[in-house]
ZAMARVO-807072 format. One record per residue (C-alpha): residue in three letters; y, z, x. Coordinates in steps of 0.001 Angstrom, whole numbers, plus 500000, padded with zeros to 6 digits. Layout:
! residues N
[node 'ALA' [Y Z X]]
...
! end
This chain:
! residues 483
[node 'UNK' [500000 500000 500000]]
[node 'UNK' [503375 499304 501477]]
[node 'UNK' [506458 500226 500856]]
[node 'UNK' [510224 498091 500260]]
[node 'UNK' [511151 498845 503963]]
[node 'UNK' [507899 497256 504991]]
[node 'UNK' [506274 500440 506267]]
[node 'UNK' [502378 501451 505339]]
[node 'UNK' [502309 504460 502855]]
[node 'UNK' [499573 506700 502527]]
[node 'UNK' [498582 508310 499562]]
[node 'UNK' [499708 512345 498635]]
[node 'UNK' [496940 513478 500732]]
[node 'UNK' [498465 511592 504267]]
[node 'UNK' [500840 513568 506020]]
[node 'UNK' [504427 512601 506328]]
[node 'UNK' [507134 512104 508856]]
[node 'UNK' [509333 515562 509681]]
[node 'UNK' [512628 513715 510397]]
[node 'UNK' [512988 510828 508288]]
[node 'UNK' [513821 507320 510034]]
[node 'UNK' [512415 508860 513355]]
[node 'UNK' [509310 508215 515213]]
[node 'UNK' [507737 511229 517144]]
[node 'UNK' [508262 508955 520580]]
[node 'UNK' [512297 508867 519869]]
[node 'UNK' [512367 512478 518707]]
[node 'UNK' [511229 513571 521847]]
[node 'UNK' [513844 511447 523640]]
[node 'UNK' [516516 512413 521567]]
[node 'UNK' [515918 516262 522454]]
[node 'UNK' [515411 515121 526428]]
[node 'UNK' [518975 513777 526277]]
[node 'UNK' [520213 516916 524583]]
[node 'UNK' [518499 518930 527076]]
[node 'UNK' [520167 517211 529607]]
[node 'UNK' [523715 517373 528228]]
[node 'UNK' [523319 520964 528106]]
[node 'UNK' [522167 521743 531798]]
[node 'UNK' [525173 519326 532957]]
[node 'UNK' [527846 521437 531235]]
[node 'UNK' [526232 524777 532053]]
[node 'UNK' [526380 523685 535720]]
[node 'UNK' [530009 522546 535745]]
[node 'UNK' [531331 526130 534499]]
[node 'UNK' [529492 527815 537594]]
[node 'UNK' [530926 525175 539960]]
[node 'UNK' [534456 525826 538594]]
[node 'UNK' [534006 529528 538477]]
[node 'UNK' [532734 529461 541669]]
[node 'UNK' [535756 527244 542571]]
[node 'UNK' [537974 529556 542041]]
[node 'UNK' [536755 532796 542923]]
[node 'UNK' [536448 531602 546432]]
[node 'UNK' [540148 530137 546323]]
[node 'UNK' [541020 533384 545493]]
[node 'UNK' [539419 534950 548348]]
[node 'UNK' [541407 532470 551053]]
[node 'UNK' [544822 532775 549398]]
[node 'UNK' [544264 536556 549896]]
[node 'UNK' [542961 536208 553279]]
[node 'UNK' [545903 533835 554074]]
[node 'UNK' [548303 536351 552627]]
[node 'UNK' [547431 539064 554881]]
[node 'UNK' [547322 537046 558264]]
[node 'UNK' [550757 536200 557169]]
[node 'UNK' [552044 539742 556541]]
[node 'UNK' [550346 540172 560079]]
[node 'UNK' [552088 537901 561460]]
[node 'UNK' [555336 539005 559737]]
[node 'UNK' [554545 542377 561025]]
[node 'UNK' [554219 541281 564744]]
[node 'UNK' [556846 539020 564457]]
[node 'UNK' [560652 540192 565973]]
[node 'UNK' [563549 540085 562881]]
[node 'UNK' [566026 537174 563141]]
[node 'UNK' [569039 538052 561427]]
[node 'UNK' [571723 535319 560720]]
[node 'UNK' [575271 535879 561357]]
[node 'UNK' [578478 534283 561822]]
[node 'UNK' [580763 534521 564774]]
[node 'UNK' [584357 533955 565860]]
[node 'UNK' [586082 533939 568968]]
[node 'UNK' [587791 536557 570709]]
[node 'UNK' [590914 534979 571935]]
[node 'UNK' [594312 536235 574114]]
[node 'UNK' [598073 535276 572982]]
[node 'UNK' [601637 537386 572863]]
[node 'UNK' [602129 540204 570397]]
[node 'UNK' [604772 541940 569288]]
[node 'UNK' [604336 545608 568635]]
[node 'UNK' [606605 546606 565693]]
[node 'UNK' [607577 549349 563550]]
[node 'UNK' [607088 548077 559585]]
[node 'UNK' [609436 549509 556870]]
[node 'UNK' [610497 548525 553388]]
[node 'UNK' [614034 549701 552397]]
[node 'UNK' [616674 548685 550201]]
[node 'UNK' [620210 546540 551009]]
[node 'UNK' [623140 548544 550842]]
[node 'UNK' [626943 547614 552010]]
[node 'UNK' [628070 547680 555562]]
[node 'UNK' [630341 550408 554147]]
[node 'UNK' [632442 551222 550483]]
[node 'UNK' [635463 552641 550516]]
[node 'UNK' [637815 553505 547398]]
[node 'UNK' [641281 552612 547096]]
[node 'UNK' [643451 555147 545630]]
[node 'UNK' [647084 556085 544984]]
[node 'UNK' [649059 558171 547580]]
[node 'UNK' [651807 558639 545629]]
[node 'UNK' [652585 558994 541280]]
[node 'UNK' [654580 556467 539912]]
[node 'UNK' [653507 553577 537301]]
[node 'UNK' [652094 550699 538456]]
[node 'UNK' [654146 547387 538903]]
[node 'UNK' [651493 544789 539362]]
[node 'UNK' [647961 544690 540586]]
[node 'UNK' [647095 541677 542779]]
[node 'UNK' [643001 541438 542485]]
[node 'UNK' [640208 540990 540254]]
[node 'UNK' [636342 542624 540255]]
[node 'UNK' [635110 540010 543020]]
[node 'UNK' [637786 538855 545014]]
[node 'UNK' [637698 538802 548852]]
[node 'UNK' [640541 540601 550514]]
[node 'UNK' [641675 540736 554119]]
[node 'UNK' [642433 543794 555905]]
[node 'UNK' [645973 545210 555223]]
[node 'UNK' [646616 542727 552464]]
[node 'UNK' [648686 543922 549306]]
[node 'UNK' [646755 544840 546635]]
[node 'UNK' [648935 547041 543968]]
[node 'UNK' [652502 547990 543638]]
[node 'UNK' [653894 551232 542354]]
[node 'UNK' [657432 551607 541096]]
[node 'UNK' [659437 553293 543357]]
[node 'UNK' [662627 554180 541623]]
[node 'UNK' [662119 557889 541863]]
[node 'UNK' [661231 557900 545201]]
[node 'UNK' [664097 556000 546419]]
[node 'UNK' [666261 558900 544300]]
[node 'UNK' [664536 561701 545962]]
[node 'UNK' [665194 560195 549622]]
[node 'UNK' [669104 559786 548537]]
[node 'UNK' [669243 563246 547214]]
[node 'UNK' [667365 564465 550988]]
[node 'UNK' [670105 562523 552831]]
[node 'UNK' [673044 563754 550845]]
[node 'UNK' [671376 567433 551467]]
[node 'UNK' [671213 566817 555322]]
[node 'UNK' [674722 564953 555403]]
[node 'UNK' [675942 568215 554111]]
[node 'UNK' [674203 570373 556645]]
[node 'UNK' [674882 569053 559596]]
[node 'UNK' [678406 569381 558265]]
[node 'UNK' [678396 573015 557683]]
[node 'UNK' [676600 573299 561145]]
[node 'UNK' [679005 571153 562983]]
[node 'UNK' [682421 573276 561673]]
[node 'UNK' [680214 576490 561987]]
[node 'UNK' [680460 575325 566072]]
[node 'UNK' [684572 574724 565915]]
[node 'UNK' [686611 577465 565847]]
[node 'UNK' [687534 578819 562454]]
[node 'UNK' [691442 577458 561387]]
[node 'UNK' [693602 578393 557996]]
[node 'UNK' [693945 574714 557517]]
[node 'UNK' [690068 574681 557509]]
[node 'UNK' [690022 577547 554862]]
[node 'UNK' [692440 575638 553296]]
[node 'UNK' [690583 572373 553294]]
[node 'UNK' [686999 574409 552397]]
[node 'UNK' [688607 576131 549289]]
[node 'UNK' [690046 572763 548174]]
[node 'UNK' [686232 571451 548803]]
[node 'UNK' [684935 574299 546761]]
[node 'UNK' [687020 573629 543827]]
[node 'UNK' [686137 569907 544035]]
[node 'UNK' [682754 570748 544119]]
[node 'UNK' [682470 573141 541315]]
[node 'UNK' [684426 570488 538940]]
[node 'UNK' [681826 567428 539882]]
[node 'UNK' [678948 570402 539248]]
[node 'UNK' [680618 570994 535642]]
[node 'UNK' [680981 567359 535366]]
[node 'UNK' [677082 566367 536135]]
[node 'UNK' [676155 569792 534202]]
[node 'UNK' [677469 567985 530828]]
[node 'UNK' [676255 564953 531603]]
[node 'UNK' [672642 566490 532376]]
[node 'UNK' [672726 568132 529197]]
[node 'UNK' [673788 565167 527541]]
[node 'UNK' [671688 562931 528914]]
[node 'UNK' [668433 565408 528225]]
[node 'UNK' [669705 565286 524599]]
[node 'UNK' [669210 561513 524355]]
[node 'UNK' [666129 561462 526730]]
[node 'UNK' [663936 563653 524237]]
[node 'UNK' [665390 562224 521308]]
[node 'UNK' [663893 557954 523498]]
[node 'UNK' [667703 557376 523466]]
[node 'UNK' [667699 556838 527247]]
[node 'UNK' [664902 555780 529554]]
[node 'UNK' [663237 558032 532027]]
[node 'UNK' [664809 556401 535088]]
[node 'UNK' [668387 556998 533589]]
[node 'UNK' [667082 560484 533331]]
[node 'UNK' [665880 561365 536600]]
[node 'UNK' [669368 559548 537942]]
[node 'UNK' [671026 562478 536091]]
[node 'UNK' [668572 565165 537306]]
[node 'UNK' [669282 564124 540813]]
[node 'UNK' [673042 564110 540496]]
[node 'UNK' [672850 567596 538791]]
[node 'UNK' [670848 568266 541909]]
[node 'UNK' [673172 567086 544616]]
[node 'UNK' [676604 568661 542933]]
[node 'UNK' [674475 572134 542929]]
[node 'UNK' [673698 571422 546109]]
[node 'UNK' [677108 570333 547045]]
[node 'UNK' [679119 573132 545157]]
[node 'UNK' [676599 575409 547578]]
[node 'UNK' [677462 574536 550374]]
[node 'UNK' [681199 573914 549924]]
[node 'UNK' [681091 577621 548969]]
[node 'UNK' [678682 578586 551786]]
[node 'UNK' [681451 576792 553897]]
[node 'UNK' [684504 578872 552599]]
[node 'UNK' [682729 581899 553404]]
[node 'UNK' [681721 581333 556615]]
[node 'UNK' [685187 580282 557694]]
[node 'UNK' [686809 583219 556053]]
[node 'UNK' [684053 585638 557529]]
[node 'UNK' [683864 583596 561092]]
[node 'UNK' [681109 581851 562381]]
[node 'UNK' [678668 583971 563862]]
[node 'UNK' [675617 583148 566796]]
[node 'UNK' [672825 583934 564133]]
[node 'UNK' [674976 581885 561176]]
[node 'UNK' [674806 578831 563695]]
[node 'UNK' [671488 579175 563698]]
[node 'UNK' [670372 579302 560820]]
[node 'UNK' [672589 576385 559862]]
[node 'UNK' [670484 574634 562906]]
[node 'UNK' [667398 575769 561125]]
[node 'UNK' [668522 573965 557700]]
[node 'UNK' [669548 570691 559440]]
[node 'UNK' [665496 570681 560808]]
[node 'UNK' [663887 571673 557382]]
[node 'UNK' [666056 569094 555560]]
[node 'UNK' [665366 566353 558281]]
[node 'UNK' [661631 567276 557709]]
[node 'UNK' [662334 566514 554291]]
[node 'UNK' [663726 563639 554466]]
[node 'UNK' [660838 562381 556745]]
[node 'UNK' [658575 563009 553644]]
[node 'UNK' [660659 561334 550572]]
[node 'UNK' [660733 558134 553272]]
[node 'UNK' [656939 558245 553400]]
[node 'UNK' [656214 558754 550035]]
[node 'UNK' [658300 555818 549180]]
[node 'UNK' [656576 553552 551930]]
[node 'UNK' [653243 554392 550003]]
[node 'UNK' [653910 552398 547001]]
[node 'UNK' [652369 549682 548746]]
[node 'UNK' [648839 549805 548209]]
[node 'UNK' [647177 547861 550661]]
[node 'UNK' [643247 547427 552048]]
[node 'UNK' [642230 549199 554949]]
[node 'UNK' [642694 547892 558691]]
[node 'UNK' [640045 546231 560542]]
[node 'UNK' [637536 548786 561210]]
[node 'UNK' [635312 548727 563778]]
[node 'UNK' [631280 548616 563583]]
[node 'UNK' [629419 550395 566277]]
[node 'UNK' [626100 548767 567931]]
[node 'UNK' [626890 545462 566632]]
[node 'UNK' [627656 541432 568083]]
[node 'UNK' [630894 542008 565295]]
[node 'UNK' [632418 545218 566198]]
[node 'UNK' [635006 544204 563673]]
[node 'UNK' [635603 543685 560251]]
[node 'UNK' [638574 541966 558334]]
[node 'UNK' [637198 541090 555096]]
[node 'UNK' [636411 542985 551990]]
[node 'UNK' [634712 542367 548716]]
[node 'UNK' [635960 543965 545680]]
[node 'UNK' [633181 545491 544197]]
[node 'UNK' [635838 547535 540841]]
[node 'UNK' [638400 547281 539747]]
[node 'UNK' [639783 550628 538882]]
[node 'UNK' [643070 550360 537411]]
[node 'UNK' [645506 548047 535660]]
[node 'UNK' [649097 547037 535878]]
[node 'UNK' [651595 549373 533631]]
[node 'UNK' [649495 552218 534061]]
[node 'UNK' [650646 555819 535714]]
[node 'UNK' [649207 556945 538543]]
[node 'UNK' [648971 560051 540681]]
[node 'UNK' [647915 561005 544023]]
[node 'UNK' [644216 560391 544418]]
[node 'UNK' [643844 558345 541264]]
[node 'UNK' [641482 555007 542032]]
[node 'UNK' [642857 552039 541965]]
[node 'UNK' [639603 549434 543458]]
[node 'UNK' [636008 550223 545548]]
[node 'UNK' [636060 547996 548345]]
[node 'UNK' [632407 546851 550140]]
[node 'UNK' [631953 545309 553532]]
[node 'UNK' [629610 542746 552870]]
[node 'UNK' [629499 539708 555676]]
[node 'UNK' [627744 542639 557693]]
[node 'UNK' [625299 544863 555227]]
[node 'UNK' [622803 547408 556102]]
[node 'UNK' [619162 547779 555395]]
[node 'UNK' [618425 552050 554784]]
[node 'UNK' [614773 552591 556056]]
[node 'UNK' [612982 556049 556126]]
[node 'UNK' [610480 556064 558937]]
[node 'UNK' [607452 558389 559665]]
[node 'UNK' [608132 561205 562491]]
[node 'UNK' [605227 559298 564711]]
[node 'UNK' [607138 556331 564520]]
[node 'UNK' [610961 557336 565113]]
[node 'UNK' [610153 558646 568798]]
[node 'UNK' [609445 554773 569369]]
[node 'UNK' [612737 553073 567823]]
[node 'UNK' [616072 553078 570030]]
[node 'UNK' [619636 552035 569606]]
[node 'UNK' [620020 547997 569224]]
[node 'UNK' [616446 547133 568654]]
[node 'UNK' [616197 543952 567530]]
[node 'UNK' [614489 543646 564326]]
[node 'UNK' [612978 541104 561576]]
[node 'UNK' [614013 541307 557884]]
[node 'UNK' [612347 539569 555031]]
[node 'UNK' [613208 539742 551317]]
[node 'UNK' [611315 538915 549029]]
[node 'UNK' [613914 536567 546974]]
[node 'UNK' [613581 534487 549846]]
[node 'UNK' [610347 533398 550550]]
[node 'UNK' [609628 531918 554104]]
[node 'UNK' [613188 533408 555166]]
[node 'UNK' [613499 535879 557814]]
[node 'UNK' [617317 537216 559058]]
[node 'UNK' [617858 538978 562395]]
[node 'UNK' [619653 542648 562738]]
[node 'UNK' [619763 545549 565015]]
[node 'UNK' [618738 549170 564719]]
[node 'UNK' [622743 550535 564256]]
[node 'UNK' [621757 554426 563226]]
[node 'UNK' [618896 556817 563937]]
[node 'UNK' [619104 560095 562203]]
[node 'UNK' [618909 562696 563792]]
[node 'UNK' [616835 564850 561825]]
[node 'UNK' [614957 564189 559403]]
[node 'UNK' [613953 564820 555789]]
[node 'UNK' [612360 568251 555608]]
[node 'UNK' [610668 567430 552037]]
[node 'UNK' [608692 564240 553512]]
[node 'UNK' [608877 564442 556806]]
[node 'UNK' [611063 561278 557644]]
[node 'UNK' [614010 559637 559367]]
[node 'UNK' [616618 557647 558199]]
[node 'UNK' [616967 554489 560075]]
[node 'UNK' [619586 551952 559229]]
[node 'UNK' [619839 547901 560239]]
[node 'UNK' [622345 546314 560634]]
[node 'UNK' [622548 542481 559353]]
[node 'UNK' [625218 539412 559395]]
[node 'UNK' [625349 537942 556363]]
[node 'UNK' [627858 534892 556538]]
[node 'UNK' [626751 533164 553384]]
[node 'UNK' [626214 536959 551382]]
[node 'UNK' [622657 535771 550507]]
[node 'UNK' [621660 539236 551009]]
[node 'UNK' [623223 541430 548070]]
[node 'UNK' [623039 545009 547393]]
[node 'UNK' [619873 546556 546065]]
[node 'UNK' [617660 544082 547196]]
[node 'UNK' [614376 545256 549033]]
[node 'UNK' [613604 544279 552389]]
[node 'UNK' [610704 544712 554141]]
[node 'UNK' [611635 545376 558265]]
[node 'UNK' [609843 544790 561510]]
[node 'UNK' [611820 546502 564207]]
[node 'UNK' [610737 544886 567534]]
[node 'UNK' [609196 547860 570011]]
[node 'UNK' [607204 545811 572629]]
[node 'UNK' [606662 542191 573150]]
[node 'UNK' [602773 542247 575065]]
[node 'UNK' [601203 538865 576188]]
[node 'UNK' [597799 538425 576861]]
[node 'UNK' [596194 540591 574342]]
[node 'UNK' [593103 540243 572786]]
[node 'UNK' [592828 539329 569453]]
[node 'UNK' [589755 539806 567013]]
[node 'UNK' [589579 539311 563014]]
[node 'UNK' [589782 542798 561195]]
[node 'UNK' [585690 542151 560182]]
[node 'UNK' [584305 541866 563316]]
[node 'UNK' [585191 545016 564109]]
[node 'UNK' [582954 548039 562124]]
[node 'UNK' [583598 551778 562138]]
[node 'UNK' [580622 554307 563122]]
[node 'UNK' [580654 557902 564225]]
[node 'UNK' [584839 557285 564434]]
[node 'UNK' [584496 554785 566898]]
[node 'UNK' [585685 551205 566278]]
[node 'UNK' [582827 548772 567335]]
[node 'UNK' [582446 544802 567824]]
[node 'UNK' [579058 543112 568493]]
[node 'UNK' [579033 540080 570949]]
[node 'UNK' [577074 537211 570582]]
[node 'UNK' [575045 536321 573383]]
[node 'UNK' [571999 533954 573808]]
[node 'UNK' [570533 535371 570466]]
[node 'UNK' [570839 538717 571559]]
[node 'UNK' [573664 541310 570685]]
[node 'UNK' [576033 543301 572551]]
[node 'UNK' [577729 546311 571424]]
[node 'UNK' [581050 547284 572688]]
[node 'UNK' [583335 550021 571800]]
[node 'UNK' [587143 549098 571602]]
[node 'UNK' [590463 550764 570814]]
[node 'UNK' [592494 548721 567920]]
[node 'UNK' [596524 548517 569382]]
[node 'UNK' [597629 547391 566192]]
[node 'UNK' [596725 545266 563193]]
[node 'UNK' [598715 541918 562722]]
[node 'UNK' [597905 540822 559401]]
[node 'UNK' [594070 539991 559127]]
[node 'UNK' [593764 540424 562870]]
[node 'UNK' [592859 543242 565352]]
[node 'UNK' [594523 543441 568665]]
[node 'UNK' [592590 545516 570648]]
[node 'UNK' [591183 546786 574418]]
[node 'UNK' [588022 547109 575224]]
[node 'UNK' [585506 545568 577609]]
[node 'UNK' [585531 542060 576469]]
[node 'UNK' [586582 538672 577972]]
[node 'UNK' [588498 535790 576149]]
[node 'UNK' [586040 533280 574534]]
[node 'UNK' [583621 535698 574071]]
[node 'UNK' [582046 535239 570371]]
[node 'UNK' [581997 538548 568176]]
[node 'UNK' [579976 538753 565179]]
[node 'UNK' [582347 538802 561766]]
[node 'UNK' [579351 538059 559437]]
[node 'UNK' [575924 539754 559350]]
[node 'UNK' [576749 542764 561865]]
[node 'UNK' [576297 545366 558825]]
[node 'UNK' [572720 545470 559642]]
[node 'UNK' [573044 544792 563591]]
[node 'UNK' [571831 547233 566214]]
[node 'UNK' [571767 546715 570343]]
[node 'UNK' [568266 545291 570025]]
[node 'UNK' [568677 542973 567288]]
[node 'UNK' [568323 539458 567766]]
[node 'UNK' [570391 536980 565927]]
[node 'UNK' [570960 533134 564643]]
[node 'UNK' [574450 532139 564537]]
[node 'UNK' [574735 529792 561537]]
[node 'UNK' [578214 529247 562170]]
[node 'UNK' [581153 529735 564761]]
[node 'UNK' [584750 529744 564306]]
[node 'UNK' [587237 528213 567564]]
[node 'UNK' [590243 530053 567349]]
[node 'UNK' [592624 528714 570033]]
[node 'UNK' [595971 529587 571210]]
[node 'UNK' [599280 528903 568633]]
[node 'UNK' [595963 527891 566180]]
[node 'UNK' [594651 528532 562852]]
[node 'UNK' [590538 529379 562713]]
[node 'UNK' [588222 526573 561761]]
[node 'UNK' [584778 526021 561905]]
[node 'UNK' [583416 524163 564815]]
[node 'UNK' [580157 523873 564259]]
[node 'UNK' [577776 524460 560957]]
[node 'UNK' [573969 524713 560736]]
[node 'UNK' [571323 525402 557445]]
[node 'UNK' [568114 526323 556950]]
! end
């Protein structure tokens, strides 16, 4: 019996196939291929574990030898270095202080009296001795008339005191005595009138001090006419000549005075003065810094009429450290910068050392002196000041980080072959970002700026770069490597 594929069939009783479409011959190589598949995996995750558990094992190994190595092996540290090179240096003392004038001085009446006219305004220039304000000088001319009339009259009474005595002169001196007592009635009722119409504004003030003074002179007048008459009628007597001597003097004195009061209603600006420790010991020109007063007002002695400043010359006020001051002398030339002025430096001089100094902080006051033509520099400003102690040449010069501070001694390490040197040096000064200092070193040796932190006398180094720092120039690089 067959079947639609072709096949033989058996009947119920004949046994039939376990995996349909198979025949027992490619069953069995069916499950030799699978068997095969299965050993070829199983062996390729052993080869890769293997793999890498024995990759494992020579990293490891490789990883110590190099620590080893690293171990054994000296430290190369990498540093930069710049030379150590020699020029001139100036050793200065540094101070900041504030411009002030050359010297202020206040103008101010000598004498009362109203002011005629006033000649300047707040920032005019001025020359020395010229006119600056007028005061009126009626009354003053009065009071010198009255003083001459006064000694006009005494050294009359002293010269008839010296003649002998004569009844014509008695005569003459009671005629003079009458005279006199009828102008002294006369300028008595005028004075009174004249007071009347003063306080009522009638008459000025000048009209009224004209009447005071010729009530004074007829008093004065009528005095001595009578002091006259008696003398001549008593006789002249040694001690009456002197004492009329004695009157002529005081009046003279006097007289002196009213003549010098009057010349003061000139008010002028001061004389050349002179400046001390300066190239321009003298000064002619002033700035007018106030004006004080005004023309029509009334003055008295000591009232202010302008503040004068010197300013083509004006002074910088420093206040300088005791440990300084012992180094600073008389004429010292000196550098001053303001700041207003970038890139600007003026010269001066040291003019004034103090003395003593400041017993609250421990300072001097130092003033410098400075031309100032143009007046660039104006009051208040602040200056900073380098007052020129010593000029040294042939210093050694370092950058302020190559040199490093340990145990309080300043050190530098030279460069040398990949080696280090360590030096101890004394810093002069600091100039900026620069070190000048002594110590045993040469000029163009290399000190390390970069990487000595860590640096001891048996380090060994790798300069990765160098700075050239010739004379009159700026640092550069010379030379550059990498790693």
């Amino acid at each position: 019996m067959t079947t639609g594929t072709g096949r033989p069939t058996r009947d119920s009783g004949t046994v039939q196939p376990s995996e349909p479409g198979l025949l027992p011959a490619e069953r069995t190589r069916v499950r030799r291929i699978a068997l095969a598949v299965m050993l070829v995996l199983i062996g390729g995750c052993g080869a890769a574990t293997v793999w890498r558990v024995t990759s494992g094992l020579r990293a490891r190994r490789a990883r110590a030898e190099r620590r080893e190595r690293l171990k054994n092996a000296p430290v190369i540290t990498p540093v930069e270095t710049h030379e150590v090179y020699c020029r001139s240096v100036d050793l200065t003392v540094d101070a900041v202080g504030d411009v002030t004038p050359y010297r202020t001085v206040t103008i101010s009446a000598e004498v009362a009296g109203r002011l005629t006219s006033v000649r300047f305004d707040a920032g005019d220039t001025v020359q020395a001795n010229q006119l600056l304000a007028t005061i009126d000088r009626a009354a003053l001319d009065l009071a010198v008339a009255e003083m001459e009339a006064r000694l006009a009259a005494a050294r009359a009474n002293q010269d008839k005191l010296k003649s002998l005595t004569r009844p014509q002169e008695k005569d003459a001196a009671a005629a003079a005595v009458a005279r006199a007592k009828a102008i002294l009635d006369e300028a008595e009722t005028q004075f009174t009138r004249d007071k009347r119409l003063f306080d009522q504004s009638v008459i000025g003030k000048a009209e009224y001090e004209a009447s005071t003074a010729r009530l004074r002179t007829a008093e004065a007048d009528y005095r001595n006419a009578r002091e006259r008459l008696l003398l001549l009628e008593a006789g002249a007597r040694a001690e009456d000549i002197q004492a009329a001597a004695a009157q002529v003097r005081q009046l003279e004195a006097q007289r002196d005075a009213a003549k010098d009061r009057a010349s003061k209603t000139d008010v002028v600006a001061p004389p050349p003065l002179p400046r001390p420790n300066t190239d321009h010991p003298i000064n002619e020109l002033w700035a007018v810094a106030h004006k004080r007063a005004e023309a029509g007002q009334y003055v008295q002695p000591g009232t202010a009429i302008a503040s004068l400043i010197e300013t083509d010359h004006v002074k910088v006020v420093l206040h300088v450290p005791e440990m300084d001051v012992s180094r600073l002398r008389l004429r010292m030339p000196a550098r001053v910068l303001i700041d207003a002025y970038p890139g600007d430096a003026f010269g001066g001089k040291v003019t004034s050392i103090a003395p003593r100094g400041d017993p609250g902080t421990k300072t001097f006051k130092i003033e410098v002196t400075v031309p100032n033509p143009a007046e660039r520099l104006r009051p208040q400003m602040t200056a900073r000041v380098q007052i020129l102690v010593q000029h040294l040449t042939d210093q050694m010069v370092v950058p302020t980080n190559a040199v490093a501070n340990r145990d309080a001694s300043a050190l530098v390490f030279v460069a040398r072959d990949g080696s280090v040197e360590e030096h101890r040096v004394e810093i002069v000064r600091q100039v900026e970002n620069e070190f000048v200092i002594r110590g045993d070193l040469r000029c163009g040796d290399r000190v390390i700026t970069l990487g000595r932190e860590v640096l001891t006398p048996a380090s060994q180094i790798r300069v990765v770069r160098t700075y050239d720092a010739p004379r009159g120039a700026a640092p550069r690089p010379t030379t550059r490597t990498t790693d």
